[in-house]
Structures are given as structure tokens and as C-alpha cells.
C-alpha positions in Angstrom: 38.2 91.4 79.3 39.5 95.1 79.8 42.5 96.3 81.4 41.6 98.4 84.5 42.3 101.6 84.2 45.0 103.2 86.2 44.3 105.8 88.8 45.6 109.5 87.3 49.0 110.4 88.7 48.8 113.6 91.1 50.2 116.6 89.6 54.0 116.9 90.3 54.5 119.3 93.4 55.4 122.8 91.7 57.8 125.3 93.6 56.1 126.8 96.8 55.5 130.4 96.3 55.6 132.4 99.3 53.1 135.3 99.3 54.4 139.0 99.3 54.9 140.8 102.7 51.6 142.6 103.8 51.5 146.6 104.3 51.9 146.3 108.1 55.0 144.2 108.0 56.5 145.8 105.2 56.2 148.6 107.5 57.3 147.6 110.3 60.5 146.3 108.3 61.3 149.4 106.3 61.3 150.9 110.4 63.4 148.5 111.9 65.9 148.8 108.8 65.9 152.7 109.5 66.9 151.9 113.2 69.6 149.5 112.6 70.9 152.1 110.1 70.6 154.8 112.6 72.3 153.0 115.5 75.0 151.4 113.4 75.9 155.5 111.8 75.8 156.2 115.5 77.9 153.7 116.6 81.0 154.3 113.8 80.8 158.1 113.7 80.7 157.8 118.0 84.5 158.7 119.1 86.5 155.7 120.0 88.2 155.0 123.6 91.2 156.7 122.9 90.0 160.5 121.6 89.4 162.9 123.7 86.2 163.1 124.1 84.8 159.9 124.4 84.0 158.9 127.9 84.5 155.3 127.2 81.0 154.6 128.8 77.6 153.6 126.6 75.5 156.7 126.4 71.7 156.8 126.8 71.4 156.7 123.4 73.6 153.8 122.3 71.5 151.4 124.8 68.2 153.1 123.0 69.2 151.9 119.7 71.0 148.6 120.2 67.7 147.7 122.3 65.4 149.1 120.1 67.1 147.1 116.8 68.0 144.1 117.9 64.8 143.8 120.1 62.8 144.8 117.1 64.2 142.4 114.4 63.9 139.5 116.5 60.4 140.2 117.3 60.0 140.4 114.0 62.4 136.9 113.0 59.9 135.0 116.0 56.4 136.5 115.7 56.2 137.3 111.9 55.7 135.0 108.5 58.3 131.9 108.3 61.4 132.8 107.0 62.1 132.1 103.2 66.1 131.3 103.0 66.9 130.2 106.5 65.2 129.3 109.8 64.5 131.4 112.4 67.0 130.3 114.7 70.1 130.6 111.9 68.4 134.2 111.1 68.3 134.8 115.2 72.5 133.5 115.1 73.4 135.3 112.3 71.8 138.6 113.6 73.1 138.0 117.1 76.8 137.4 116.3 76.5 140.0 113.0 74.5 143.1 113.0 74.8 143.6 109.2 72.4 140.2 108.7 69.8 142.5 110.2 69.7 144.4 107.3 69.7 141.3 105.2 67.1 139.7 106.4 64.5 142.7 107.2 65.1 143.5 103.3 65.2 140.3 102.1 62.7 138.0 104.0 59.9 136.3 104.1 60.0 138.5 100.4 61.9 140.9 99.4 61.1 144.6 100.4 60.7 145.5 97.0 58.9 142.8 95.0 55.1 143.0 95.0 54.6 139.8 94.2 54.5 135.8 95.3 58.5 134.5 95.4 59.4 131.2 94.8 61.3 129.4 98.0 64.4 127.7 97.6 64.5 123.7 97.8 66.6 124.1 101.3 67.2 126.6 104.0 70.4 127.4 105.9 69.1 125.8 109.4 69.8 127.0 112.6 73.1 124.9 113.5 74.5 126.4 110.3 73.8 130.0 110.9 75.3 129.7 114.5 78.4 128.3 112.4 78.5 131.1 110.2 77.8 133.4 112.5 80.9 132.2 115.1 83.5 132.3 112.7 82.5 135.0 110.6 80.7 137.4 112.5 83.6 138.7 114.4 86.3 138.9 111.2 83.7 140.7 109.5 82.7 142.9 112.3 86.3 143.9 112.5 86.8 144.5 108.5 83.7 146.9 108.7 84.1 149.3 111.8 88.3 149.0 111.4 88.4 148.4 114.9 
């Protein structure tokens, strides 16, 4: 009489590699990173309420730019590859409440901007309650320490 003979085990689950960004949304990142850049030099170097030649009202151009950024990144958070270190809606909080985590996560998701090749995901993402967390009590201190105002 023979023993039967177990079934083999599965492989183990390796790390999940997410593949690199294609030419098209690489694009459209390296863009979007330009025009948050753009709008956010516009928006310090813009005179403040109290010199002289400020009116105090949002010029044609501020509206362009805000619209044209923040519209652009989320289109790009909702419509493009899953995120890699967070969900969309902590990336949609984050960017929402602090304009800098624009920048982060157009350079640094679903790969980063500069790596060709597949990246391996981390075991957890920050999740969307999270991100609305950090983005309430951080966003505005931080806001604050980078403009001065």
C-alpha cells in the first residue's frame, strides 16, 4: 500500500509589480506637473492684498491655471492606471486640501516618472479616509509654512 501523493503546493504569491507608465500618460503627466508648477510660481510671485498693485480680485489667468491643474490631475487620479501607494480618493483628498500632493503624485504614481521599468507595490495603501485625515490637518499648516501667508 502506497501513501497518496500530496497535491504540489501553489507557488507563494510574489510582490505585485506594477507595469511602467505608457508614453501617453507619462506625457500627459510631465504636462500637468508643468501647469501646477506654473500656476503655483504665479500664484506666490502674484502681489498680495495689501501692495499696491494688487486688485485683490482673481485674474483671468489665476482661474486658467487653478482650473486647468486641479481639473487635470484629477482626471488623471480617476480615469488613469490604479494608484500604486494610495487610493484614489486619499490621492483626490490630499490634492484637494494640499496642492503640493499634486506634484507628488503626478511624479510618483502609478510609477515613478523616471523609472522605465515594472515597480513593486507596497503590501498597503494609505486609503481614502486616511488621506482626507491627513489632508485636514495638514494641508492648511503646511499651505501656510510654504506661501508665508
Amino acid at each position: 500500500m502506497s501513501l497518496p501523493s500530496a497535491a504540489p503546493l501553489p507557488p507563494a504569491p510574489g510582490p505585485r509589480l506594477v507595469p511602467p507608465s505608457s508614453r501617453a500618460l507619462l506625457t500627459a503627466r510631465l504636462v500637468l506637473v508643468v501647469v501646477v508648477l506654473a500656476g503655483a510660481a504665479y500664484a506666490l510671485t502674484r502681489p498680495g492684498p495689501g501692495e499696491p498693485s494688487a486688485t485683490g480680485a482673481l485674474g483671468v489667468l489665476d482661474v486658467l491655471l487653478s482650473v486647468a491643474a486641479l481639473g487635470g490631475t484629477i482626471a488623471v487620479v480617476a480615469g488613469w492606471p490604479e494608484p500604486r501607494l494610495a487610493t484614489r480618493w486619499a490621492w483626490f483628498w490630499l490634492i484637494a486640501y494640499f496642492w503640493p500632493a499634486a506634484l507628488v503624485f503626478l511624479l510618483l504614481e502609478p510609477t515613478p516618472a523616471w523609472r522605465r521599468g515594472p515597480v513593486r507595490a507596497p503590501r498597503r495603501r494609505l486609503t481614502g479616509g486616511w488621506g482626507f485625515l491627513l489632508a485636514l490637518l495638514l494641508g492648511t499648516p503646511l499651505i501656510a509654512l510654504l506661501t508665508g501667508r
